[in-house]
Residue frames relative to the residue before (quaternion, step in Angstrom):
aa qw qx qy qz dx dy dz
X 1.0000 0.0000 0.0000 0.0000 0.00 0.00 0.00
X 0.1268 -0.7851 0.5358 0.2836 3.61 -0.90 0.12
X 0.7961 -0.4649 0.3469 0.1723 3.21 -2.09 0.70
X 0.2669 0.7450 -0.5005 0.3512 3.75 1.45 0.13
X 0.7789 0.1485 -0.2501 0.5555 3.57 -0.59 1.57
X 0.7594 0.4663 -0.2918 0.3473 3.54 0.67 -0.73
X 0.5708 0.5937 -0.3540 0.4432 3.45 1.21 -0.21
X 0.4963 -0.7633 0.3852 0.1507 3.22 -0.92 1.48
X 0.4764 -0.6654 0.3469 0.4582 4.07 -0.41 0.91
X 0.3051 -0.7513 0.4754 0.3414 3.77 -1.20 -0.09
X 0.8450 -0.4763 0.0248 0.2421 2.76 -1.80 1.37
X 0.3509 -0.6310 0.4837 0.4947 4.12 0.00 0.18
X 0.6378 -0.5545 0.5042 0.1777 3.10 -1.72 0.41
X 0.6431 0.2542 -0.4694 0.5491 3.31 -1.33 1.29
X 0.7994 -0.2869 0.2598 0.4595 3.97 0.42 0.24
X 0.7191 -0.5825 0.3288 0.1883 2.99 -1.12 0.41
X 0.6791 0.5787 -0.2025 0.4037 3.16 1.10 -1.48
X 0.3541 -0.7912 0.4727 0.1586 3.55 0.81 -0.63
X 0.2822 0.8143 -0.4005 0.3113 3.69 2.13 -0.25
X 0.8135 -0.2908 0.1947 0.4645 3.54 0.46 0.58
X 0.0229 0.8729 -0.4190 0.2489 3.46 0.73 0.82
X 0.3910 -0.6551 0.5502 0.3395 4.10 -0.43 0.37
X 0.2469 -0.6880 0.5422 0.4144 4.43 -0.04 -0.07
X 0.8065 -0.4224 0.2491 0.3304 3.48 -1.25 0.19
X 0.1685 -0.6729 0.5198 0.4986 3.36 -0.31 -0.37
X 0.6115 -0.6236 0.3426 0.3462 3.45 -1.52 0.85
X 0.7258 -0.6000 0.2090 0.2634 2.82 -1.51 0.82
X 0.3230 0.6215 -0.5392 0.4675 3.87 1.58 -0.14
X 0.4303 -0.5988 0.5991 0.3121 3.55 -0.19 -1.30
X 0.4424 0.7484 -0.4731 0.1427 3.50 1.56 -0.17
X 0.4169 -0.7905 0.3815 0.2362 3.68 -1.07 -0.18
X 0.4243 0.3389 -0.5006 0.6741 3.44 1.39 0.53
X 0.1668 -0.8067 0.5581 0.1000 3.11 -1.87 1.09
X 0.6614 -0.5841 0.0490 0.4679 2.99 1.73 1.57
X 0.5312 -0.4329 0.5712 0.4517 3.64 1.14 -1.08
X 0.5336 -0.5129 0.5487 0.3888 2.89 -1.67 -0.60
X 0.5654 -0.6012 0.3402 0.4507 3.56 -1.08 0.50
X 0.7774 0.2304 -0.4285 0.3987 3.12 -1.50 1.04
X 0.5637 0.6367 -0.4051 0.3358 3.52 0.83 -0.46
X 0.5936 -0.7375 0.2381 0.2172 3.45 -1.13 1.15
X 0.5198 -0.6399 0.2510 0.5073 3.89 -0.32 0.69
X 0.6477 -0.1284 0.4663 0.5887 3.72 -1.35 -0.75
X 0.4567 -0.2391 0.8145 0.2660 3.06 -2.21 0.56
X 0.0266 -0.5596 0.8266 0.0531 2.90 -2.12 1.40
X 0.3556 0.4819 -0.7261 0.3378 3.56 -1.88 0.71
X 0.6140 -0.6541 0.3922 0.2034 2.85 -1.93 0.26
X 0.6708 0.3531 -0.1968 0.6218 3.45 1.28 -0.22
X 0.5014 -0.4215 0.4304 0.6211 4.15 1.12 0.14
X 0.8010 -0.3063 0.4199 0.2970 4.09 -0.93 0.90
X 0.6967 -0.5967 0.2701 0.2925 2.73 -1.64 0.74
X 0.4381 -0.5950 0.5684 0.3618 3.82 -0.70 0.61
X 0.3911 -0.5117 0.6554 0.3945 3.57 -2.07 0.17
X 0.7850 0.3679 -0.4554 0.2024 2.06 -2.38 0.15
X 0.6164 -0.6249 0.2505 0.4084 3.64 -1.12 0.72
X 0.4814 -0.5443 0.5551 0.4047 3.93 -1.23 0.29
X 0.6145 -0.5025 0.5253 0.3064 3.33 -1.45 1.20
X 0.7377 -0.4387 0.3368 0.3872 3.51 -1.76 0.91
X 0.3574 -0.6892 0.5642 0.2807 3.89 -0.72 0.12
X 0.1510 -0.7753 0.5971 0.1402 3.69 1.33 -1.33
X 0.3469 0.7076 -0.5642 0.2463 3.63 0.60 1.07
X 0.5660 0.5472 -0.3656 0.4966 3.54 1.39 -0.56
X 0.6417 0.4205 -0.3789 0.5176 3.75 0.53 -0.77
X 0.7570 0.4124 -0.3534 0.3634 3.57 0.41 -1.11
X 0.4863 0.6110 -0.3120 0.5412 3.86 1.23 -0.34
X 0.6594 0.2705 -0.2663 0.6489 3.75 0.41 -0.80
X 0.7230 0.4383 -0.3602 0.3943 3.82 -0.16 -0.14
X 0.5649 0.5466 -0.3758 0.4908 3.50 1.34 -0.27
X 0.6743 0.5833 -0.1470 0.4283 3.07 1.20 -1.71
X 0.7804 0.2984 -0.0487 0.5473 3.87 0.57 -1.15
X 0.8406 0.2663 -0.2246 0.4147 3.65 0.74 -0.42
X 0.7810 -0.2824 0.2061 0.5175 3.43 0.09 -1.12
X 0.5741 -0.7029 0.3393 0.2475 3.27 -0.56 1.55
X 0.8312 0.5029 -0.0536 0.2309 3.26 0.55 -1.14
X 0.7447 0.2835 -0.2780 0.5364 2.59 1.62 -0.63
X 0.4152 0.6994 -0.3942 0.4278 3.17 1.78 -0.32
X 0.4677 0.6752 -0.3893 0.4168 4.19 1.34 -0.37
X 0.7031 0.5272 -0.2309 0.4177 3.11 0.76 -1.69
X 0.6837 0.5296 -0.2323 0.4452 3.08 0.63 -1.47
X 0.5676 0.3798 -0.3294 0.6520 4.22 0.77 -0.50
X 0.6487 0.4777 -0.3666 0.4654 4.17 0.43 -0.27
X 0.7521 0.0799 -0.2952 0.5838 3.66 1.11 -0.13
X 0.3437 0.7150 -0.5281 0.3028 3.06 0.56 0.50
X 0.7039 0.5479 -0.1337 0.4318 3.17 0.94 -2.17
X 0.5714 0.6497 -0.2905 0.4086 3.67 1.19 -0.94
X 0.4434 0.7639 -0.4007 0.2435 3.69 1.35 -1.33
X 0.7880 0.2499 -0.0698 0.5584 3.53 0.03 -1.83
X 0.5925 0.4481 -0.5781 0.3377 3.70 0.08 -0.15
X 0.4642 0.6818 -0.3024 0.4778 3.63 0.99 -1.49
X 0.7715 0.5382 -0.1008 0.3240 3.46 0.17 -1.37
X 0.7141 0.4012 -0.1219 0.5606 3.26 0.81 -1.63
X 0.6453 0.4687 -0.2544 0.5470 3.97 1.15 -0.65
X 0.4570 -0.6334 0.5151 0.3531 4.01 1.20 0.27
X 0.4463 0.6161 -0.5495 0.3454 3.81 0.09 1.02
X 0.0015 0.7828 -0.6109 -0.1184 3.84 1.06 0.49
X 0.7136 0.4312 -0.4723 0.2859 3.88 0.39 -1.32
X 0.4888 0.6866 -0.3532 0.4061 3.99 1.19 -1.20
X 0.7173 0.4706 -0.2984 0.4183 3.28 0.59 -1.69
X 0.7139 0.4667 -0.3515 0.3860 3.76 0.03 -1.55
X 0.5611 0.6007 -0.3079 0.4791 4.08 1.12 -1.57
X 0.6484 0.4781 -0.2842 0.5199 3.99 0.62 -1.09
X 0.5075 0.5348 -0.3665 0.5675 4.01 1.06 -1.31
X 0.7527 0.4321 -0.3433 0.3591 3.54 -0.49 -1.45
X 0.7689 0.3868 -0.2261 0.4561 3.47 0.13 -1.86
X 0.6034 0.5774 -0.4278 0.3457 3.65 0.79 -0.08
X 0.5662 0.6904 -0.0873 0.4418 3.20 1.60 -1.52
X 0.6953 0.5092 -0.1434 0.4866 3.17 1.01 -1.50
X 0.7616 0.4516 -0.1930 0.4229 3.48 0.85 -1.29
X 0.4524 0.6813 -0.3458 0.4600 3.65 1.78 -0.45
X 0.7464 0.3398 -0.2046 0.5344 3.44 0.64 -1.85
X 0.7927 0.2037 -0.4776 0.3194 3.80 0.14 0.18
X 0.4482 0.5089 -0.5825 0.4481 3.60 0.93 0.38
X 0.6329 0.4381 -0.4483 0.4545 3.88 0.76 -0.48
X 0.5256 0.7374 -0.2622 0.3337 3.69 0.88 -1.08
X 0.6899 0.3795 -0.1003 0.6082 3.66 1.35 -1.76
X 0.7627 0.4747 -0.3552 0.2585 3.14 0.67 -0.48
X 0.2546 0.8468 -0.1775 0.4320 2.80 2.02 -0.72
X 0.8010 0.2296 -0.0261 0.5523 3.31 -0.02 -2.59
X 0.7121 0.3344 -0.4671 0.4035 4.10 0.41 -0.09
X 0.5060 0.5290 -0.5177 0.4428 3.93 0.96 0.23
X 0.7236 0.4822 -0.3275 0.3697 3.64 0.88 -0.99
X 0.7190 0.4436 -0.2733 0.4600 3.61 1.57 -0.99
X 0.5291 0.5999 -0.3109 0.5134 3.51 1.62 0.51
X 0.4227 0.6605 -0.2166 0.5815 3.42 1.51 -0.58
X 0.7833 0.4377 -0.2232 0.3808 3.20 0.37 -2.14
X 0.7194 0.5300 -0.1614 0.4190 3.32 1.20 -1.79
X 0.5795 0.4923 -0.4057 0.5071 4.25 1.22 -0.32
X 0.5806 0.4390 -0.4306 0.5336 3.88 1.03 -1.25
X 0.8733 0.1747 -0.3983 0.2196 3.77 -0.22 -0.59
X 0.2839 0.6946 -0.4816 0.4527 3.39 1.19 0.43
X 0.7006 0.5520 -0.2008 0.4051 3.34 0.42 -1.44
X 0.8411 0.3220 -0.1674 0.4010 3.55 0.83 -1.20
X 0.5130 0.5515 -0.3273 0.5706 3.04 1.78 -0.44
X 0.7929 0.3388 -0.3995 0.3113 3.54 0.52 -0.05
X 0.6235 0.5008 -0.3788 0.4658 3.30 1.58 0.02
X 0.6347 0.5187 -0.4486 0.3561 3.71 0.84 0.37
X 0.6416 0.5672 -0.1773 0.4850 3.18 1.79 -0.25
X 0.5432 0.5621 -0.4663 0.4140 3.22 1.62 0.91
X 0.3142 -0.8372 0.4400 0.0826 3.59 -0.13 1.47
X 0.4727 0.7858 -0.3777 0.1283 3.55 1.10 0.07
């Protein structure tokens, strides 16, 4: 008959004794050796997880009503860092998040700002339209 199973494994590595030894690393070759069992994974996200405390204002309502009533264009931008706020946030980027807050802020008041000065130079341009065309009736 033959000895297939009966042969005894061979000795682990670093000595014999096993007195406190590191275990092997596994046999993939991976390099995280997991922890101990049960113990919780890595924090995933991109910056270590979500930070406390609340995320700075986002200012999507203002920037929305400023697209909508003032100036289109810049009132975009301003909803473009707006939207960025809580992602930034929820992914542990506080510095990304607050920079997205500002530039969001910033772009709100001057889309409100232009809109503002072309309602007033539209105003300016109907009143003199208006009067220039009633002195110029010769009847």
């Amino acid at each position: 008959m033959s000895d297939y199973g009966n042969t005894p494994p061979p000795p682990p590595p670093g000595g014999g004794s096993g007195g406190g030894s590191t275990p092997p690393p596994p046999p993939s070759g991976g390099g995280y050796d997991g922890g101990s069992y049960g113990a919780p994974p890595p924090p995933s996200g991109g910056y270590g997880g979500a930070p406390a405390g609340p995320p700075p204002s986002n200012y999507l309502i203002p920037a929305i009503l400023s697209t909508i009533f003032c100036c289109l264009p810049v009132g975009i931008a301003a909803i473009v860092f707006a939207a960025q706020v809580n992602g930034k946030w929820n992914s542990g980027d506080q510095r990304g998040a607050q920079e997205s807050a500002a530039k969001a802020k910033k772009f709100t008041i001057i889309s409100v700002v232009v809109g503002l000065v072309v309602a007033v130079l539209y105003g300016i341009a109907i009143a003199a339209g208006v009067m220039n065309s009633d002195s110029t009736t010769g009847m």
